[in-house]
Steps between C-alpha positions, in 0.01 A plus 500: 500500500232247646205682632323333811106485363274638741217376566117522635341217751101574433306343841502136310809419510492456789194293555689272260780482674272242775306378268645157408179389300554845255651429172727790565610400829866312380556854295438744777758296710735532257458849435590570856769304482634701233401841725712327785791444240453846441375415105206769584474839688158457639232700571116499618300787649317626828196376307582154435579535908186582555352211282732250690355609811123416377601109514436248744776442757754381519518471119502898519794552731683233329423665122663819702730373624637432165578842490742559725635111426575583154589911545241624269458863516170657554372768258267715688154645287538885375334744296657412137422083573152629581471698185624274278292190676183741411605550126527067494157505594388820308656260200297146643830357492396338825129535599358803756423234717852351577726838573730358702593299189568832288681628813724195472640577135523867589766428772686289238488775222543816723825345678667378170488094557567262249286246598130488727431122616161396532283170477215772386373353224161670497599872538917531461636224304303518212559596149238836499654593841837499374393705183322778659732551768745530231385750348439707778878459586618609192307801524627587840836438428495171776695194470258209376583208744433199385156340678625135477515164737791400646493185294543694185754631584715330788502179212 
């Protein structure tokens, strides 16, 4: 049987999602398209929220708004994502400085998604990043999602 991926929309996403002059801006449209077909389950978190509320308006009520547009479910933050974002940065899998970043994979691993979305290049999508976090997974017994673009994979 044909199992729905789930999936994790990290805070830029949805920045890309209005940003017509990103190269990823044609592949986040499409990947909600494919959540509106009902290709995805999706997910972000109270954290990413809180991120999209930091913006300039009205780009941050329309980046919310995407929320309810597109029915993605909100995560909210609790003591094992917490944990396990400390043990990412324990590991330097992303640096001390950028927690929120760690906290981001954490909600992917600790509620089993398949796939976290991100145009992070710096801390999340990135070849150490993906390695470490790994790792950690493994040991915990948490599903590894994939830390990917949607252009790699909605191709």
């Amino acid at each position: 049987m044909f199992k729905i991926p789930k999936i994790y929309l990290e805070t830029t996403v949805f920045n890309y999602y209005f940003d017509r002059d990103r190269d990823g801006h044609i592949e986040t449209l499409e990947l909600f398209d494919a959540i509106s077909r009902g290709e995805y389950e999706a997910y972000t978190s109270d954290v990413t929220i809180e991120e999209l509320s930091k913006a300039n308006e009205p780009k941050s009520a329309d980046m919310l708004a995407l929320i309810k547009k597109f029915g993605i479910k909100i995560i909210n933050e609790n003591d094992e994502v917490k944990y396990i974002a400390g043990l990412y940065l324990e590991a330097k899998a992303i640096p001390q400085s950028h927690p929120v970043d760690a906290t981001h994979i954490a909600f992917a691993s600790c509620n089993n998604m398949d796939y976290l979305f991100s145009f992070n290049f710096k801390h999340i999508v990135k070849g150490k990043t993906k390695l470490i976090t790994k790792i950690i997974n493994l040991r915990y017994n948490l599903k590894n999602a994939m830390l990917t673009t949607p252009g790699e994979i909605i191709q």
